[in-house]
C-alpha positions as a printed NumPy array, in Angstrom:
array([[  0.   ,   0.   ,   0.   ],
       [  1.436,   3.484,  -0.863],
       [  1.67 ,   6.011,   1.918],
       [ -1.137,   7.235,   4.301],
       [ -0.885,  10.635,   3.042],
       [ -1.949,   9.639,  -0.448],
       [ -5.386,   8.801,   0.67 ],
       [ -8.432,  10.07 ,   2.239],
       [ -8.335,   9.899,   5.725],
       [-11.288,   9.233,   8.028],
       [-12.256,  12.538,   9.932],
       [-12.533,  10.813,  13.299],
       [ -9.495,   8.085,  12.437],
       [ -7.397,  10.161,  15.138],
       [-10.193,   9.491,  17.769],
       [-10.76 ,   5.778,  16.514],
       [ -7.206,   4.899,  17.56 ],
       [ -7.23 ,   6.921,  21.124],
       [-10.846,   5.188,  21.724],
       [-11.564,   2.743,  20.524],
       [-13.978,   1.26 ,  22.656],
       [-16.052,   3.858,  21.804],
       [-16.718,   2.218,  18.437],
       [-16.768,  -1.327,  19.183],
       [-19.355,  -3.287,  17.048],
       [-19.086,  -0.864,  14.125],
       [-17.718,  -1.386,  10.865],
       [-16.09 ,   1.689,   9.99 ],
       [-14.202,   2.821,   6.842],
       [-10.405,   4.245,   7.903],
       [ -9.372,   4.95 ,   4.262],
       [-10.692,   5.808,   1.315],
       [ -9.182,   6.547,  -2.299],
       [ -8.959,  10.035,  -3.79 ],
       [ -9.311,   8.458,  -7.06 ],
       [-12.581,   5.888,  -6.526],
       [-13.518,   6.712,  -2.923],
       [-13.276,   3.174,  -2.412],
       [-12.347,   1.559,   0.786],
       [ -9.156,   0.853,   0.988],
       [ -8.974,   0.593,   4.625],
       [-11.673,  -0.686,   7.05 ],
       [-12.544,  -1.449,  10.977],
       [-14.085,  -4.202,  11.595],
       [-16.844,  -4.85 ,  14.501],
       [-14.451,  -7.238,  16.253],
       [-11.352,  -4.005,  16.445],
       [ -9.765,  -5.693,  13.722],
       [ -8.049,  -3.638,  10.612],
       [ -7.852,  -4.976,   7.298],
       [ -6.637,  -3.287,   3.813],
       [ -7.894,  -3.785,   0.833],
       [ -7.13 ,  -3.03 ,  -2.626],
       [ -9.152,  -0.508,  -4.915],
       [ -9.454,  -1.046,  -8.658],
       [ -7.036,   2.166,  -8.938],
       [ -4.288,   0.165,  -6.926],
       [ -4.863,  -2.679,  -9.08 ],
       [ -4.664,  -0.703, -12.298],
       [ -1.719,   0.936, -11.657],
       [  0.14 ,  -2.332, -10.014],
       [ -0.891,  -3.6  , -13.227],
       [  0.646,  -0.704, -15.36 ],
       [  3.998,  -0.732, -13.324],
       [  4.509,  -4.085, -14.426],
       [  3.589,  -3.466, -18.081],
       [  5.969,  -0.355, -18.109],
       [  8.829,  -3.219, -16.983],
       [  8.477,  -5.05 , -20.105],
       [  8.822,  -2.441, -22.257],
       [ 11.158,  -4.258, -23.848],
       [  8.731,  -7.16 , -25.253],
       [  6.259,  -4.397, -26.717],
       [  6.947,  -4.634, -30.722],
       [  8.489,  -1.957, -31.974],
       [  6.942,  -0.063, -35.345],
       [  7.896,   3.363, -36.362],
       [  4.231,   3.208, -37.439],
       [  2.681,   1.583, -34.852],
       [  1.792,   5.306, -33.239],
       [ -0.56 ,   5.905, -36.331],
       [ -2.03 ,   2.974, -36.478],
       [ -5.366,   4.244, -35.784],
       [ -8.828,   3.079, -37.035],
       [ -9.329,   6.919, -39.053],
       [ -6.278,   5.836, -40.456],
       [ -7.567,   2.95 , -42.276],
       [ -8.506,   2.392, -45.889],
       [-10.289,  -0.316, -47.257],
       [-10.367,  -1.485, -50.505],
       [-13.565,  -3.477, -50.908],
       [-16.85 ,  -4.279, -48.905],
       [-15.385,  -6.622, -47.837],
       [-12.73 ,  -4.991, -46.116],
       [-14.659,  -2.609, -44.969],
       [-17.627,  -5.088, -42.977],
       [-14.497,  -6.409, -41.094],
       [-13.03 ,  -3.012, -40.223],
       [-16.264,  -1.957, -38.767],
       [-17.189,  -5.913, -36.824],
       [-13.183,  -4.902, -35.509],
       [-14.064,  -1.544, -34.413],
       [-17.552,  -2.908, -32.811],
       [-15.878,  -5.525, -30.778],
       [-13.047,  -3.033, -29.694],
       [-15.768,  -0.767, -28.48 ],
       [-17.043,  -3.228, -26.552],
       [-14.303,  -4.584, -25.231],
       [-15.882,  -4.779, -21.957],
       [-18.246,  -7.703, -22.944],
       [-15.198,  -9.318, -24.761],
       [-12.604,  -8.906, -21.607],
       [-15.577, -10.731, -19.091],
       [-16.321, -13.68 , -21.557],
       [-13.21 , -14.42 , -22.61 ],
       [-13.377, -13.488, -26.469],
       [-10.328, -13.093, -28.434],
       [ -9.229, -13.052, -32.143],
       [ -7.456, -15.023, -34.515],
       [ -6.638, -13.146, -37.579],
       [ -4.948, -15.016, -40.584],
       [ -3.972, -14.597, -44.335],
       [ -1.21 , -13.802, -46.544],
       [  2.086, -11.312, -45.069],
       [  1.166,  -7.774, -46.063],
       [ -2.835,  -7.511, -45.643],
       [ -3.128,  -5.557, -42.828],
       [ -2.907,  -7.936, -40.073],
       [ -0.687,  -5.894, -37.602],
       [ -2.245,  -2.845, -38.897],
       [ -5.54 ,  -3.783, -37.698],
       [ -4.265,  -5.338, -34.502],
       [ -2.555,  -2.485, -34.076],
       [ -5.216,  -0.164, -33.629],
       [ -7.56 ,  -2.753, -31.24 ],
       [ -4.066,  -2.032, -28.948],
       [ -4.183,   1.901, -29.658],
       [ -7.705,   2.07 , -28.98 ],
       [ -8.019,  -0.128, -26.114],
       [ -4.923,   1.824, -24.022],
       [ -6.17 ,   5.012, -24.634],
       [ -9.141,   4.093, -23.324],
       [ -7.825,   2.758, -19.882],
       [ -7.024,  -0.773, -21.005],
       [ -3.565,  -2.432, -20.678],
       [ -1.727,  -3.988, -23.321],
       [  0.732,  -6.45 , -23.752],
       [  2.315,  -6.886, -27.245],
       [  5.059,  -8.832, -28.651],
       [  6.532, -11.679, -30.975],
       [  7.491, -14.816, -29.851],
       [ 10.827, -14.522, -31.135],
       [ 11.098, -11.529, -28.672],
       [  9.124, -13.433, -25.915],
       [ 11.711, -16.261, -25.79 ],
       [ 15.059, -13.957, -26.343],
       [ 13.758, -12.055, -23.123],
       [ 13.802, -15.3  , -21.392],
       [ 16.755, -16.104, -22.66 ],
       [ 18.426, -12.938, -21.732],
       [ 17.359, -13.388, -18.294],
       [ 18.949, -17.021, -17.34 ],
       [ 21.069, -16.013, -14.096],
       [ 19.442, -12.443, -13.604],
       [ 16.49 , -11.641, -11.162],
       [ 14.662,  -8.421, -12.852],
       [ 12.885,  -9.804, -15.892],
       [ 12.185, -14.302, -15.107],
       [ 10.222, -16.453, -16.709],
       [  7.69 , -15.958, -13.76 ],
       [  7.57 , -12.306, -14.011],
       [  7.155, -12.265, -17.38 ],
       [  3.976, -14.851, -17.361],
       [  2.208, -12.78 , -14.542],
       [  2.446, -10.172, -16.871],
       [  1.071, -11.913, -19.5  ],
       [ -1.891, -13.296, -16.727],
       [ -2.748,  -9.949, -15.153],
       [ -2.687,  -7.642, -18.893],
       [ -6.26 ,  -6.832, -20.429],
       [ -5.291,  -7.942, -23.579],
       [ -2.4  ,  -9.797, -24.96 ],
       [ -1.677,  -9.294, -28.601],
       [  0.833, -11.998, -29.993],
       [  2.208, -10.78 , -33.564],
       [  3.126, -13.22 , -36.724],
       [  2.226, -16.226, -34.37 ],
       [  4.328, -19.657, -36.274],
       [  7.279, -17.45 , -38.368],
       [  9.754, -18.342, -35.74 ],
       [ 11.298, -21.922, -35.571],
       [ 10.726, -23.184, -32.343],
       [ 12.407, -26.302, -30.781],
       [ 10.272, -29.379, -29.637],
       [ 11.857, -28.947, -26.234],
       [ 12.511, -25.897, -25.131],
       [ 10.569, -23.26 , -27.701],
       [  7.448, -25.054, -27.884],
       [  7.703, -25.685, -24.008],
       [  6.967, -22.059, -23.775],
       [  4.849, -21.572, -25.63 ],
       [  2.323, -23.939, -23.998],
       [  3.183, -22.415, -20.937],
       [  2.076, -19.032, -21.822],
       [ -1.096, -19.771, -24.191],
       [ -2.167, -21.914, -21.199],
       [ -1.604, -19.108, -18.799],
       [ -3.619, -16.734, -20.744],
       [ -5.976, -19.301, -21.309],
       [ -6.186, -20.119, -17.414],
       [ -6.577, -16.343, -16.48 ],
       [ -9.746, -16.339, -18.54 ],
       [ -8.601, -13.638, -20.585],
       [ -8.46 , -12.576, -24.451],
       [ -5.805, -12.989, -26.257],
       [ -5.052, -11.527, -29.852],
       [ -2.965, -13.449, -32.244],
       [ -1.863, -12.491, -36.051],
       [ -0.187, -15.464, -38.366],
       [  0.413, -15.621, -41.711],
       [ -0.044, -19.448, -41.917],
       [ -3.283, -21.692, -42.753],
       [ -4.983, -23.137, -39.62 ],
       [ -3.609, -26.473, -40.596],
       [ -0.302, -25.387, -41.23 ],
       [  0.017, -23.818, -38.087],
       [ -1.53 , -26.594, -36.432],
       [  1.524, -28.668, -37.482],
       [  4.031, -25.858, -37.002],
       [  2.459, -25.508, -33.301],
       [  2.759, -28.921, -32.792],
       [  3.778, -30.142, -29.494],
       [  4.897, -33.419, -28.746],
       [  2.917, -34.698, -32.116],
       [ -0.134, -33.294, -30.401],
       [ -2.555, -30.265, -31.285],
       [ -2.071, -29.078, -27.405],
       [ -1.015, -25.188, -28.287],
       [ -3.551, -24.831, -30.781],
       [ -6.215, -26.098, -29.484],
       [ -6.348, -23.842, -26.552],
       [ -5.467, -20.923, -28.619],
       [ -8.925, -22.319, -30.898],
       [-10.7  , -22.339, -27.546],
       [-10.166, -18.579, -26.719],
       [-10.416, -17.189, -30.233],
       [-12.46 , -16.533, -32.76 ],
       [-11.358, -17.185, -36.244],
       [-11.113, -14.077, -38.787],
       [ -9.329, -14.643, -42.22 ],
       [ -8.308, -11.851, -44.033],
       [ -9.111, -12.711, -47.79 ],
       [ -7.461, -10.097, -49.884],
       [ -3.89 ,  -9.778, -51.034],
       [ -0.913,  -8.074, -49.983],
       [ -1.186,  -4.276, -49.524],
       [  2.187,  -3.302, -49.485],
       [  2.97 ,  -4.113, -53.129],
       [  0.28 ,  -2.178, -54.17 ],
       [  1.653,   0.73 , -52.066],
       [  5.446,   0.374, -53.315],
       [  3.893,   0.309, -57.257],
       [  1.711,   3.802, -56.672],
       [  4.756,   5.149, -55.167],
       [  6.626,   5.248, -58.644],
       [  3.386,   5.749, -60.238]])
């Protein structure tokens, strides 16, 4: 808990603690939050004290240890503008899946309490990351917390860590348990060994899938070839639990980026 003077203190608190016989058999709140004006602080009938935490200390515990891995976060000089005014769609197509991804962003809400995440796939270069992008944009600057990163990235971190004590494996998957949202990028490009990659990799898709929460993944593979790319110990174990926490959205259309590079010398 942070320091007394950062909270609301109960008028008669100073009285409570000289007498406080006089308030035996009461409940009474100590502490409460500037922020909420939550509790964060109680007396109980029986004399006995007990803290509690608000859903502003919670948040910002929460943010604190997204801020620490920084260092996963994937790094785009155009992530910042990846924005849903940004977009432009090419067909009807595109567009009806644009505005389904902007209605379930909006209602996140619904989607972080059941569980809901999504599965985009299709060909490198269709907007993927783009779109994924802006769910993250959207969803921090509306209070949300993010976590984003390869699995390349994910594993080097680990990696990097053997024989240091700020950034474990442990750390790193209560991150990935406590974060609203947890947005995996170009999901099955990296070769992963049977042992040790794939290892992993269970170990944080079941994480996220025993926290409860949603999880956003991009690939660039078919189902079925990422079913065998995923592959763990011959068995569809990674997948299916990703399959049980997402739902499915294929992006149809072609590459956008050669169509950019050709109206650049246009």
């Amino acid at each position: 808990m942070q320091a007394l003077s950062n909270y609301s203190i109960h008028e008669e608190y100073e009285n409570i603690l000289r007498n406080p016989q006089n308030y035996e058999g009461k409940e009474i709140v100590l502490m409460t939050c500037p922020k909420c004006n939550k509790p964060i602080l109680k007396r109980l009938e029986d004399g006995m004290e007990i803290a509690m935490d608000c859903d502003c200390m919670i948040k910002e515990r929460t943010l604190k240890k997204i801020q620490k891995f920084q260092k996963l976060s994937i790094i785009d000089r155009n992530a910042g503008k990846d924005v849903f005014s940004n977009a432009k769609t090419e067909s009807k197509e595109e567009q009806e899946l644009y505005e389904k991804i902007q209605k379930y962003t909006r209602g996140f809400k619904i989607a972080l309490e059941k569980n809901c995440g999504l599965l985009f796939t299709g060909v490198p270069g269709n907007g993927k990351t783009f779109l994924a992008n802006c769910i993250c944009n959207s969803l921090k600057q509306k209070g949300y917390t993010v976590l984003s990163f390869s699995m390349s990235g994910y594993l080097r971190t680990i990696q990097d860590s053997f024989g240091k004590n700020d950034m474990t494996e442990t750390n790193l998957l209560s991150a990935v348990r406590d974060v609203d949202l947890l947005f995996i990028d170009d999901l099955g490009s990296e070769k992963l060994s049977e042992e040790w990659g794939k290892s992993k990799l269970f170990a944080l898709i079941d994480e996220r899938y025993r926290a409860g929460k949603p999880i956003l993944i991009t690939t660039n593979l078919s189902l079925s070839v990422l079913d065998e790319t995923l592959k763990f110990n011959k068995v569809d174990k990674i997948t299916d639990r990703i399959y049980e926490m997402v739902r499915i959205i294929p992006f149809t259309w072609g590459s956008k980026r050669r169509k950019t590079k050709k109206q650049y010398w246009e």
